[in-house]
N, C-alpha and C positions, 0 to 999 in steps of 0.2 A: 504494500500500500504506500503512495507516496505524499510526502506530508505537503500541508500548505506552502511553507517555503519552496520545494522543488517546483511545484507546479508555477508559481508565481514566476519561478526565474525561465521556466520555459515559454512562458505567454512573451512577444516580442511587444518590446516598448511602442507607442506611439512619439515619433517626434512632432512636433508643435509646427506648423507649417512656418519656411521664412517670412518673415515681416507679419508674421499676422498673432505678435507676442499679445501681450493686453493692451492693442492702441485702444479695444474697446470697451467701454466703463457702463455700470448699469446704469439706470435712474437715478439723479442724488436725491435727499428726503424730502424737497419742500415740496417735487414734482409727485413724490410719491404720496405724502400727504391731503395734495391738494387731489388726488385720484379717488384716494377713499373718504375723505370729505366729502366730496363731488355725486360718489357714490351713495352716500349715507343721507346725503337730502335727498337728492333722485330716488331712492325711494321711499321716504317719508314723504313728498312731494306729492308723488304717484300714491300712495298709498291712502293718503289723508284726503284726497280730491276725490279717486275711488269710493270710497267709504261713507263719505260725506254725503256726496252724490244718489248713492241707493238709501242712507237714509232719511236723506228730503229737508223734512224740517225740525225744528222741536233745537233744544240749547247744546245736545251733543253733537249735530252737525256742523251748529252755528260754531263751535269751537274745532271742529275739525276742517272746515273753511277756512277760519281765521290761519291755523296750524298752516295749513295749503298755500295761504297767502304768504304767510312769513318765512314759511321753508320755501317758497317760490323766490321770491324780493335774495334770499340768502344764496337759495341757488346762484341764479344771475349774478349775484357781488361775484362773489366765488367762481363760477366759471369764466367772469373777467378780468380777474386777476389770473387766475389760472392760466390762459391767454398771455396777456401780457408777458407774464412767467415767462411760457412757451418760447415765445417770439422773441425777447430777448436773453434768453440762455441758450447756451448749447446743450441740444439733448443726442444720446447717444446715436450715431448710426445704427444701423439696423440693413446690414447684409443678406437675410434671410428673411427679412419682410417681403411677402408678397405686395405685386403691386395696389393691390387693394386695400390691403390697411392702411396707408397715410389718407386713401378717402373713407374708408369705416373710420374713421378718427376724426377726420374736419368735417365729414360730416355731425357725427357725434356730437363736436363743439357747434355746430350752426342750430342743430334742432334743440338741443340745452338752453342755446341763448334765444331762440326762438318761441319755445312752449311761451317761459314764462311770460315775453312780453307779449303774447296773445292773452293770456289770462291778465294781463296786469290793463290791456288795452280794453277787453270785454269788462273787466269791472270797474273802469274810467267811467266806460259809456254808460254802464249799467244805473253808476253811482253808490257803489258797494267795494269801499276803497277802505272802509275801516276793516282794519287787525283785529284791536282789540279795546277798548275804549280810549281815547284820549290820544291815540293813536292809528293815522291814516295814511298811505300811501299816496305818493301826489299822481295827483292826474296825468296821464301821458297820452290820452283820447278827450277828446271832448263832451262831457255828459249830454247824454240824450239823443245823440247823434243818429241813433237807429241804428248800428252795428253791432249790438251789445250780443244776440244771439248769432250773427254770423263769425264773430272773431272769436266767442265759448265755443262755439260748434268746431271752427282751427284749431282751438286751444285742445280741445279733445283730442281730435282725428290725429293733430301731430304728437301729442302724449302717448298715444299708442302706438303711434310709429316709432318714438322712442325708446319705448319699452323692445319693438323689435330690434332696434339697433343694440340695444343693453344686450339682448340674449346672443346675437350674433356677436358681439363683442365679446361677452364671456365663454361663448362654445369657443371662438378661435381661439381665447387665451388659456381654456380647458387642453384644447388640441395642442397645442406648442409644449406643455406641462407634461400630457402624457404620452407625449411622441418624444419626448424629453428636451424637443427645441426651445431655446429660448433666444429668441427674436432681439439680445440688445447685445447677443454674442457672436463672435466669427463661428464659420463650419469646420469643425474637422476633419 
């Protein structure tokens, strides 16, 4: 029987390709942060709208609406910052990125910054800008406009187009994990 040593010294090394030592670096943490932040409203966001929504009316909606609003308004800070970030830092290359994820990704940031300000324009018009008392989002629509149910009804349709991007986002980043690629590293 031969022991784990011999077998180890028979398996032949892998050498590291030339030039492809660690010129590449993961994500640093404020990009990583601002990911699962980003993620942690999106879906309290998602979830509190949802919610709210089937159950109508009555003070526990009214508080899961107001929740919707402010994890909305928070989203939005956040994924503009988060942007920013983006755009002036350098983030890692990514060799092994298929060509689609840099548009699963700006896509991603378009409909993020997107949802909310459909919901944030639909209850401009509406006039339903209050959070929580004493406290109101300012107008970015003009009340009364007559848009109030056509820019809720975008704010919907693109929230659940969201949520598709969220799952296709997470199945890719499931696949890369258990194929064991990870996309912010050279190939061997």
């Amino acid at each position: 029987m031969k022991s784990a040593a011999t077998i180890e010294a028979t398996i032949p090394a892998v050498a590291e390709p030339a030039g492809r030592g660690n010129i590449i670096q993961g994500y640093r943490t404020p990009a990583k942060v601002f990911h699962w932040v980003t993620a942690a409203l999106v879906f309290c966001m998602i979830a509190s709208g949802v919610i709210a929504k089937q159950l109508g009316e009555g003070a526990a909606a009214d508080l899961l609406f107001s929740l919707h609003k402010l994890t909305g308004a928070a989203t939005l800070a956040i994924v503009l910052l988060r942007l920013a970030y983006r755009l002036f830092r350098s983030m890692p290359r990514e060799p092994n990125q298929p060509g689609s994820r840099p548009l699963l990704h700006w896509t991603l940031y378009g409909v993020v910054v997107l949802v909310p300000l459909l919901g944030w324009a639909g209850i401009s018009d509406f006039g339903a800008r209050e959070i929580f008392p004493g406290y109101s989002l300012p107008a970015i629509w003009p009340e009364g406009a007559g848009y109030d149910e056509l820019l809720l009804q975008l704010h919907a349709y693109f929230a659940f187009g969201l949520l598709a991007l969220v799952a296709l986002h997470i199945g890719l980043a499931m696949q890369d994990y258990m194929t064991g690629q990870d996309p912010t590293q050279p190939e061997n």
